[in-house]
Structure formats: C-alpha cells, structure tokens
C-alpha positions as CSV (number, residue, x, y, z in Angstrom):
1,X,211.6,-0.9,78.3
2,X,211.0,-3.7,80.8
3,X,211.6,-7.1,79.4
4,X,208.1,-7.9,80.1
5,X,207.1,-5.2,78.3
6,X,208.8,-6.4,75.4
7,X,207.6,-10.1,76.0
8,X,203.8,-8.6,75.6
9,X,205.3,-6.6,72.4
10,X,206.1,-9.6,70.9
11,X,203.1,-12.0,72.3
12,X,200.6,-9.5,70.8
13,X,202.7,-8.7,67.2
14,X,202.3,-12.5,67.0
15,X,199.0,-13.1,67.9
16,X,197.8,-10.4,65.0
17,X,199.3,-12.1,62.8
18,X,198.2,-15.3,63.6
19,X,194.7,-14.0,63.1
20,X,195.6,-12.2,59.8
21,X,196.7,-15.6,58.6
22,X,193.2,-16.8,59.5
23,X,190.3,-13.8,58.5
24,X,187.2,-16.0,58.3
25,X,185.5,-16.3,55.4
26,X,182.5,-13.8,55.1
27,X,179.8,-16.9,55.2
28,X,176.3,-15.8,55.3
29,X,176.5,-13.2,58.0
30,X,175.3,-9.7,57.5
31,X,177.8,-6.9,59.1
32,X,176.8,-6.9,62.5
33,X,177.4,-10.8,62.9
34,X,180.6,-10.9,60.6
35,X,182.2,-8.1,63.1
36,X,181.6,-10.4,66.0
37,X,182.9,-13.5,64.2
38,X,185.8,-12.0,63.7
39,X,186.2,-10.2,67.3
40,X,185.7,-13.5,68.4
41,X,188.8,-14.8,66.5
42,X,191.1,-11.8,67.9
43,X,189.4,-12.3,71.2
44,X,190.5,-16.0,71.7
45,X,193.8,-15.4,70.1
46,X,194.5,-13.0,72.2
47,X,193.7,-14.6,75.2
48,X,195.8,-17.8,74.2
49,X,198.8,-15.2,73.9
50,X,198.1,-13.9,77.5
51,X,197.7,-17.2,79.0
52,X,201.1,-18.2,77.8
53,X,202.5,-15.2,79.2
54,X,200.9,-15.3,82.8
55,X,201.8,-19.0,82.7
56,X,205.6,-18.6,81.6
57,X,206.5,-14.8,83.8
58,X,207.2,-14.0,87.5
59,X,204.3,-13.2,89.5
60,X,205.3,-9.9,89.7
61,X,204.4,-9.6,86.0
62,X,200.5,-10.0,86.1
63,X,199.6,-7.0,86.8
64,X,201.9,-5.5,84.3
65,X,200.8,-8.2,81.8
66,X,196.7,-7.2,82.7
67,X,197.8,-3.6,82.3
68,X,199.0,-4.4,79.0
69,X,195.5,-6.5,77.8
70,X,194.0,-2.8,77.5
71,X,195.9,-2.5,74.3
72,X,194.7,-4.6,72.8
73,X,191.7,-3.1,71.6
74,X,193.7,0.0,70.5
75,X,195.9,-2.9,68.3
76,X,193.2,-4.9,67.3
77,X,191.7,-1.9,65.6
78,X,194.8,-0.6,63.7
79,X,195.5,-4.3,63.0
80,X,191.4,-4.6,61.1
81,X,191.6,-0.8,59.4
82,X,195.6,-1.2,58.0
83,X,196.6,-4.5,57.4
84,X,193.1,-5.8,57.0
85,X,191.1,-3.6,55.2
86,X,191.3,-4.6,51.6
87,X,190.9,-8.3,52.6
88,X,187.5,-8.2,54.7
89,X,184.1,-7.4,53.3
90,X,183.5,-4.5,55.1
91,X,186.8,-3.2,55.8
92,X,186.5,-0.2,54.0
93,X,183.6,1.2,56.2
94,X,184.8,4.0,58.8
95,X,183.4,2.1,61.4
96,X,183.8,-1.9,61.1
97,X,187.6,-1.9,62.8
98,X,185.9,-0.4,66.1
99,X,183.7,-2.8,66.1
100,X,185.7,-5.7,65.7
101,X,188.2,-3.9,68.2
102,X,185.3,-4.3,70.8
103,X,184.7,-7.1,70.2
104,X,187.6,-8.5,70.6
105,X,188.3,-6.2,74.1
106,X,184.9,-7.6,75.5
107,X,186.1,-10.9,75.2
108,X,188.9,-9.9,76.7
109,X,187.4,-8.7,79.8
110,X,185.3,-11.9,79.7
111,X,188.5,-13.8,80.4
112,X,190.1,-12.0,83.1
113,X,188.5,-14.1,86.2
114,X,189.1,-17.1,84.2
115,X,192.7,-15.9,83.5
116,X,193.4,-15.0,87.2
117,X,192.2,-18.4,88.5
118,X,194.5,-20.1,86.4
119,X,191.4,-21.8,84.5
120,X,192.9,-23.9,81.9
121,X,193.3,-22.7,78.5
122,X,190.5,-25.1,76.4
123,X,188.1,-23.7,79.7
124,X,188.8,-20.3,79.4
125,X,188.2,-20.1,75.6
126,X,185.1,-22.3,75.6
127,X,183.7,-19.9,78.5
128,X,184.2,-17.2,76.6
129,X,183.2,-17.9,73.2
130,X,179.6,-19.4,74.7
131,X,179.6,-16.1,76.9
132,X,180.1,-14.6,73.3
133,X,177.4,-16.1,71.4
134,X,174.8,-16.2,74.2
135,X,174.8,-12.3,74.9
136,X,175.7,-11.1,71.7
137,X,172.9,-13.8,69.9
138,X,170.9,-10.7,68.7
139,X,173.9,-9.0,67.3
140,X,174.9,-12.4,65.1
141,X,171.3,-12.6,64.1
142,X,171.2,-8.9,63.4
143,X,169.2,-8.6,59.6
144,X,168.4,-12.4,59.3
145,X,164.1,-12.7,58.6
146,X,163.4,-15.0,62.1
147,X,162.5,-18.1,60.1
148,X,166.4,-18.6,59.2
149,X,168.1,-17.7,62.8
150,X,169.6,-21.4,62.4
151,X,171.9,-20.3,59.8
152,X,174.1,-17.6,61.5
153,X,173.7,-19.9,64.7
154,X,175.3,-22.9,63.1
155,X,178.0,-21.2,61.4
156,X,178.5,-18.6,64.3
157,X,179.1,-22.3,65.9
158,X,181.3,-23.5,63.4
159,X,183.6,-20.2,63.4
160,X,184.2,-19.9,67.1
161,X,185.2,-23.9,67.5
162,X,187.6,-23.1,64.2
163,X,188.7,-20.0,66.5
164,X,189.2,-21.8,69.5
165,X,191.7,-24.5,67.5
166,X,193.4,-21.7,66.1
167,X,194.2,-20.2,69.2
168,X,194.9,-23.6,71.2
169,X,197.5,-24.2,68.2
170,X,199.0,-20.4,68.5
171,X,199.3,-21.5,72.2
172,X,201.4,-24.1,71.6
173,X,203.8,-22.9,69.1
174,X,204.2,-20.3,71.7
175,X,205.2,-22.6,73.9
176,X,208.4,-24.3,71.8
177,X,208.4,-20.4,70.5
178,X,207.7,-20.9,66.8
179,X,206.9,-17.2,64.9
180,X,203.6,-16.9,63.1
181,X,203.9,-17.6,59.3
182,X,201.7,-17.7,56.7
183,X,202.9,-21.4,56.1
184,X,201.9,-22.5,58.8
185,X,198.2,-21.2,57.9
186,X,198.0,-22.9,54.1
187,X,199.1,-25.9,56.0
188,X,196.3,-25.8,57.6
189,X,198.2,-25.7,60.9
C-alpha cells in the first residue's frame, strides 16, 4: 500500500465517524428530504477530509487522492446501512443507505472544480451546499402540501450551515491531527 493510500484510509475512516458522531436529527422532513440532509452532512465532511489531504500531499498525489473520492460513495453506504441503521429513522429500509450514498457522491462531484482550483475551504462548502439545495429543492420538499415549503426550506437551511461548521471543525482537527471521538461531539465541538 502506498502511504497515500493509507493517508486517504485514514482521512475517510475519520471523516465517517465524525459524521456518525453528528446524525441530524429527523426534524420535520419526510424520507426524501431527510436522505439529502444527511448526504449533505457526509458530502461536506468528506470534502473537508479531501481538502486537507490535497492541501498537506505532493502534487503527485491528486490524482491518486481524486481516484480515491470514488469510494466514497461505496463507504458512505456501508457506513448508513451498518453502523447507522438502528440510529436513523429510516435506516432500516433496503434502500435509504443508497440514497444517502448519492447523495453524498453528488456533492462530491460538485466540489471537484472547486477542489482543483484550490478554492478555499468555507467557499467550496458553501458552493456546494447552495448547489445542493437549489437543484435538489424538489427532493427536500418531496411530500410537504405547497402552503408549508417554508418549513423543510428553513431547516434544510439550518442543517447544511450546522454541516458546514461541522466539517470546517473536522478540518481543523485534521490539521493539528486530533482523531474523531465522541467527546468531542457531546462537547459540542
């Protein structure tokens, strides 16, 4: 195994974990909206953890590191269905970790020009979660009567600015290299 290879092992082992830490409450969303909420949270994580590792490798690493990014669906998904399940409101459907999974890939690819310009971290994941909410509105409304779209909106709001701190603050214990605990999470970071 390549040492970056094993620095992308360890990035993404930590990032889960910083999201299991932090499930987002259910709220008022239905399914649909819930599964982007919390793609969104796994998304921005995730991103944080691969900024920190284009920022602190060779160059010679990026492409290795992108190549790596496509796992993350794959571990997102076993992350939601086995560690996750019992926790979320719908985790025991068949289907809600794939969902969540793409989700959280889509907001992936959303970041990869921002990530390859070097766009600053609080840029990229602001991009991306209005990128987020504006094409996947319909999804986050998904089952709301149209007289009440200002509930899922707000809290949809509420959830990705809560997802964006969370993964600005996994960025920077990644930088002085403190592991993810659940301490740090009931301390309210």
């Amino acid at each position: 195994m390549r040492p970056i290879d094993f620095r992308v092992d360890l990035q993404f082992v930590q990032a889960l974990k910083c999201v299991e830490y932090r499930v987002p409450r259910h709220g008022h969303f239905h399914r649909p909206g819930y599964a982007v909420v919390l793609g969104l949270r796994y998304g921005l994580i995730g991103i944080a953890a691969t900024y920190h590792l284009l920022e602190t490798s060779a160059s010679d690493d990026t492409t290795s590191i992108l190549e790596a990014m496509k796992s993350w669906q794959r571990l997102v998904g076993d992350h939601v269905r086995y560690e996750l399940f019992d926790r979320l409101p719908f985790g025991q459907d068949e289907t809600f970790h794939h969902e969540v999974s793409r989700y959280a890939e889509y907001c992936h690819q959303l970041s990869i020009p921002l990530l390859l310009r070097r766009a600053n971290l609080n840029d990229c994941l602001n991009i991306v979660s209005h990128q987020v909410r504006n094409e996947l509105v319909e999804i986050i409304r998904a089952h709301w009567d149209s007289d009440l779209y200002g509930i899922p909106d707000s809290e949809f709001l509420q959830f990705a600015q809560q997802s964006e701190a969370f993964a600005k603050n996994f960025y920077e214990r990644r930088v002085v290299d403190l592991p993810e605990l659940p301490e740090i999470a009931l301390l309210d970071e």
